[in-house]
C-alpha positions in Angstrom: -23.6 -25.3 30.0 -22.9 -22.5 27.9 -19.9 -21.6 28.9 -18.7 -25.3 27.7 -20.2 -24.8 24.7 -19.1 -21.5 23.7 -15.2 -23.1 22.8 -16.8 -25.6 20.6 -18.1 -22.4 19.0 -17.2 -19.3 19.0 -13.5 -20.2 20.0 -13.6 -23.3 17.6 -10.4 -21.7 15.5 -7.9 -21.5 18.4 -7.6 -25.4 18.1 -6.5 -25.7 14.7 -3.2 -26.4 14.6 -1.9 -25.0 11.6 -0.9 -21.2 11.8 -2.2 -20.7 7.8 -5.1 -22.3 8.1 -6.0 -20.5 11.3 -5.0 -17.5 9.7 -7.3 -18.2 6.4 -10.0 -19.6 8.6 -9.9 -16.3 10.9 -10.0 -14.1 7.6 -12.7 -15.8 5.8 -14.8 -15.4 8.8 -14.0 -11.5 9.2 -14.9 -11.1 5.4 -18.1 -12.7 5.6 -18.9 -10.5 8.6 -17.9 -7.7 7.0 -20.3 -8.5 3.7 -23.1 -8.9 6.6 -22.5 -5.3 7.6 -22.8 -4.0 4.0 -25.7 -6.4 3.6 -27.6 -4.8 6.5 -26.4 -1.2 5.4 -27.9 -1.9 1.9 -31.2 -3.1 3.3 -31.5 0.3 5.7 -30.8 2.3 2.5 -33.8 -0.1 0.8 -36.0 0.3 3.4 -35.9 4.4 3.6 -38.0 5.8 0.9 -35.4 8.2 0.6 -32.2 6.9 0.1 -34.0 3.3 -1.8 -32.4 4.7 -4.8 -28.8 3.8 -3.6 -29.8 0.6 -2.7 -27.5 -0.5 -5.8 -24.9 0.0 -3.1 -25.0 -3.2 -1.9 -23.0 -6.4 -2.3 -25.6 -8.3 -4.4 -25.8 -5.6 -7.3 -21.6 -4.9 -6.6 -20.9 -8.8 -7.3 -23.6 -8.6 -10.4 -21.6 -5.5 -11.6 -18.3 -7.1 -11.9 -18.5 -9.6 -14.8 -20.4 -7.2 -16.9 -17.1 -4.4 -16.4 -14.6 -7.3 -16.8 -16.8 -8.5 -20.2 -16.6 -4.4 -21.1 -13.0 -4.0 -20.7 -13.5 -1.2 -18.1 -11.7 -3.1 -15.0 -8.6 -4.1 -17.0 -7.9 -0.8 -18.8 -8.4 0.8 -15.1 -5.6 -1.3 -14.1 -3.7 -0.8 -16.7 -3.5 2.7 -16.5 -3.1 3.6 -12.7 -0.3 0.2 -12.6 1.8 2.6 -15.3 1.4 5.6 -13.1 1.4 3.8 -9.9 4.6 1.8 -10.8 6.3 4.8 -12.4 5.8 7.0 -9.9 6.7 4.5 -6.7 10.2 3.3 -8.9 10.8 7.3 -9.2 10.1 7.2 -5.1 12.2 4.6 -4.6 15.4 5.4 -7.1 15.6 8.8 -4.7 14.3 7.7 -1.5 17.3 5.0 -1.0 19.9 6.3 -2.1 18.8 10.1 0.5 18.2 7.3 3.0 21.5 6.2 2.6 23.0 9.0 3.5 20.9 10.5 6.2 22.3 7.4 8.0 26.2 7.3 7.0 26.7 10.8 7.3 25.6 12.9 10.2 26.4 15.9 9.1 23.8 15.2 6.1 21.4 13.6 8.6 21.3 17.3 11.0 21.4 19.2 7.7 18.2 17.7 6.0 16.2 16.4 9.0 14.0 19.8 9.4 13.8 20.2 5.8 12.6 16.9 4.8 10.4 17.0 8.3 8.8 20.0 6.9 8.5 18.7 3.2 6.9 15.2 4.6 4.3 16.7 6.7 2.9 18.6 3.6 0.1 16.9 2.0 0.5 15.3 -1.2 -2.2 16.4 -2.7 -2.3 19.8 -1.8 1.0 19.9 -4.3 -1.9 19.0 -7.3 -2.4 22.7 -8.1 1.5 23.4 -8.2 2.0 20.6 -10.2 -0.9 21.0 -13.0 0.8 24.2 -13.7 4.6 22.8 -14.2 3.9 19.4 -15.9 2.1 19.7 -19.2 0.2 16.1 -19.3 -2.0 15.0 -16.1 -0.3 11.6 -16.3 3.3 13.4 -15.8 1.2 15.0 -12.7 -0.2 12.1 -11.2 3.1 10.7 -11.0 4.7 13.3 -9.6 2.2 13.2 -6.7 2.5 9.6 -6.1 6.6 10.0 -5.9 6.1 12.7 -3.6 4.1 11.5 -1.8 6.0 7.3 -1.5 10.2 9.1 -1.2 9.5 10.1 2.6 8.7 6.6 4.0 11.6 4.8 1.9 14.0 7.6 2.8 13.3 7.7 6.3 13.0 3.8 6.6 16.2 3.4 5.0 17.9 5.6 7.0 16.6 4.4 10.3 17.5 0.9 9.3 21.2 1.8 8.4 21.6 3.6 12.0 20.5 0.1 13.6 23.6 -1.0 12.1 26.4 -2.0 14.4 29.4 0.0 13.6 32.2 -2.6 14.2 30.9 -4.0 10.8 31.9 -1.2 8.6 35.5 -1.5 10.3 35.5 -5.3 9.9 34.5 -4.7 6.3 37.1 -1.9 5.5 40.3 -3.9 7.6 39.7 -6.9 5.1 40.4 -4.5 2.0 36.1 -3.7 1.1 35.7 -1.1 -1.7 32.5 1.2 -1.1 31.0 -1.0 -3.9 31.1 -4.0 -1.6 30.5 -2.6 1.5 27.1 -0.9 -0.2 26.2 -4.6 -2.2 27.5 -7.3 0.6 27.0 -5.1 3.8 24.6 -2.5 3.9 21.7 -3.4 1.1 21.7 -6.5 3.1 21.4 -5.3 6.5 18.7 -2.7 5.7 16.7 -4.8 3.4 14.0 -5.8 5.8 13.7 -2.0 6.4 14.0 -0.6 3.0 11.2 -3.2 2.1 9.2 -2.4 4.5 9.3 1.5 3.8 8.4 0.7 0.2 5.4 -1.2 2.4 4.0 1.8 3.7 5.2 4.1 0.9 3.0 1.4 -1.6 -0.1 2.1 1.1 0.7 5.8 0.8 0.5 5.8 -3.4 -2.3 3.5 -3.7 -4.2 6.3 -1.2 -3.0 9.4 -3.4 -3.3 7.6 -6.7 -7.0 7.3 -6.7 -8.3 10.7 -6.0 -5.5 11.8 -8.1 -7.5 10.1 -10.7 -10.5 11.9 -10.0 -9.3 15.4 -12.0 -8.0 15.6 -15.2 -7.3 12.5 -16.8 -10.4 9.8 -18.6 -8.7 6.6 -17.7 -7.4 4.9 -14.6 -9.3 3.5 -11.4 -9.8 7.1 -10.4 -11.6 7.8 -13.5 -13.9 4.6 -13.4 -15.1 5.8 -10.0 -16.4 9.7 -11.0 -17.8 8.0 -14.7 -19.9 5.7 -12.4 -20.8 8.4 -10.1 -22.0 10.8 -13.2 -23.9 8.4 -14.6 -25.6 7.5 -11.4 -24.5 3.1 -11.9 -24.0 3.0 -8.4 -23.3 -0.8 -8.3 -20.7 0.3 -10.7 -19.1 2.7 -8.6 -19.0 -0.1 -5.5 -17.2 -2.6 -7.9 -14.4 -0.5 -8.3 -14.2 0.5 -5.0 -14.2 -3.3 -4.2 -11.7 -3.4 -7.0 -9.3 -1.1 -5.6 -9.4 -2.4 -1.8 -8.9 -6.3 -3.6 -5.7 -4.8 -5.4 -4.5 -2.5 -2.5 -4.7 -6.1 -0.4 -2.8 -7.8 -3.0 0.0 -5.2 -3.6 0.5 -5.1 0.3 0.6 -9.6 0.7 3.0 -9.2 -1.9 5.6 -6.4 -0.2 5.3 -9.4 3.5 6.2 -11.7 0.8 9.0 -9.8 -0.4 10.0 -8.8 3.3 9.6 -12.3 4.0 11.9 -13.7 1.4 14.4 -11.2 1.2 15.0 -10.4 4.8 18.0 -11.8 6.5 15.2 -11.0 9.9 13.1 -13.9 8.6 15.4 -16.0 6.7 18.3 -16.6 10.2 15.1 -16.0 12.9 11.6 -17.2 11.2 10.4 -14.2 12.8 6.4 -13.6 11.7 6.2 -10.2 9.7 3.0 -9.6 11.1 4.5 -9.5 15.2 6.3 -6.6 13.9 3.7 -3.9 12.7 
């Protein structure tokens, strides 16, 4: 009897028919689980005579917080300062990353020259280039960016370049035996071809930033998301400090949809197959 319950249940979602509203269906019901968790994590943290104080942690007080820092200006002037250093710093990243990626994949010689090099320089931490870069920038800003564009060239680069190499030779021929300048081959052949992969570098290089931007944030500087987060901390508004870490995850989400909506649409992938972007992570 159970078991012919259970599907009316627990597998209830599988049935609808539309893909979307499965998909919203299926991620409305893991965020509610997921406020449960915090929920029962905020009620252990009441509950222990110890750690009651943080009970301001939890999603009640968080949700409370929220229209009293939006009232206060405190969440939009957050934004609007890391979105200037974020968007700076990611345009610097991709401005370099492409056109290094280009080559890596056209020219082999370039590619066996700068593979170990770049390897090397990639696998360094981007923040452990904060000291080094506090001393040669004079404003933390100019700092901050520079660690995010460190940080965000490697995945675009790399990305690109892989996506050129997928890239079936007989078309550069094709294109240069019907008269193509380098102009056109780099606007009607290869930017095409590579989109789906240069987008989706500036994907994971967007994931990468929005990591590195808010720690970043955390030294130096008295504005930005960053900031917000060590102000809360040292003034012990705990329910503060959640809200903008809610803030930052609702943004990060937002910032990533809209890079699968930009694959999506720009993709010759999606536009000739109708390929899900999800089936390819």
């Amino acid at each position: 009897m159970s078991s012919a319950v259970a599907p009316a249940g627990v597998f209830a979602f599988h049935r609808l028919k539309s893909p979307a509203v499965r998909r919203l269906a299926f991620g409305v019901v893991g965020l509610l689980a997921l406020l449960v968790i915090w929920e029962i994590g905020a009620l252990f943290l009441y509950l222990n005579p110890g750690t009651r104080t943080f009970a301001t942690f939890g999603p009640i007080p968080t949700l409370e917080a929220l229209p009293v820092l939006w009232g206060g200006g405190k969440i939009q002037s957050a934004i609007a300062a890391s979105g200037y250093r974020m968007g700076l710093g990611l345009s610097i990243a991709i401005a370099i990353g492409v056109p290094i990626g280009i080559l890596m994949g056209r020219s082999k010689r370039f590619r066996e020259l700068s593979n170990s090099p770049f390897q090397l320089l990639r696998m360094i931490s981007p923040l452990s280039w904060m000291p080094l870069a506090v001393i040669v920038y004079a404003e933390w800003d100019q700092a901050i960016v520079f660690l995010i564009a460190i940080a965000s060239v490697w995945p675009v680069a790399f990305a690109t370049a892989a996506g050129l190499a997928k890239v079936d030779p007989a078309w550069f021929k094709v294109a240069r035996n019907l008269g193509a300048r380098a102009i056109h081959m780099l606007t009607q052949l290869i930017l095409p071809a590579i989109a789906f992969d240069v987008l989706t570098g500036i994907r994971l290089a967007l994931g990468v930033a929005w990591i590195v931007l808010v720690p970043a944030e955390l030294l130096g500087v008295t504005s930005g998301l960053g900031y917000a987060i060590k102000d809360a901390r040292e003034t012990l508004s705990y329910n503060h400090l959640t809200a903008m870490v809610l803030v930052i995850g609702v943004i990060g989400y937002l910032l990533d949809s809209a890079c699968v909506l930009l694959i999506k649409r720009y993709s010759w992938h999606y536009r000739g197959g109708g390929m899900n972007v999800e089936t390819r992570k």
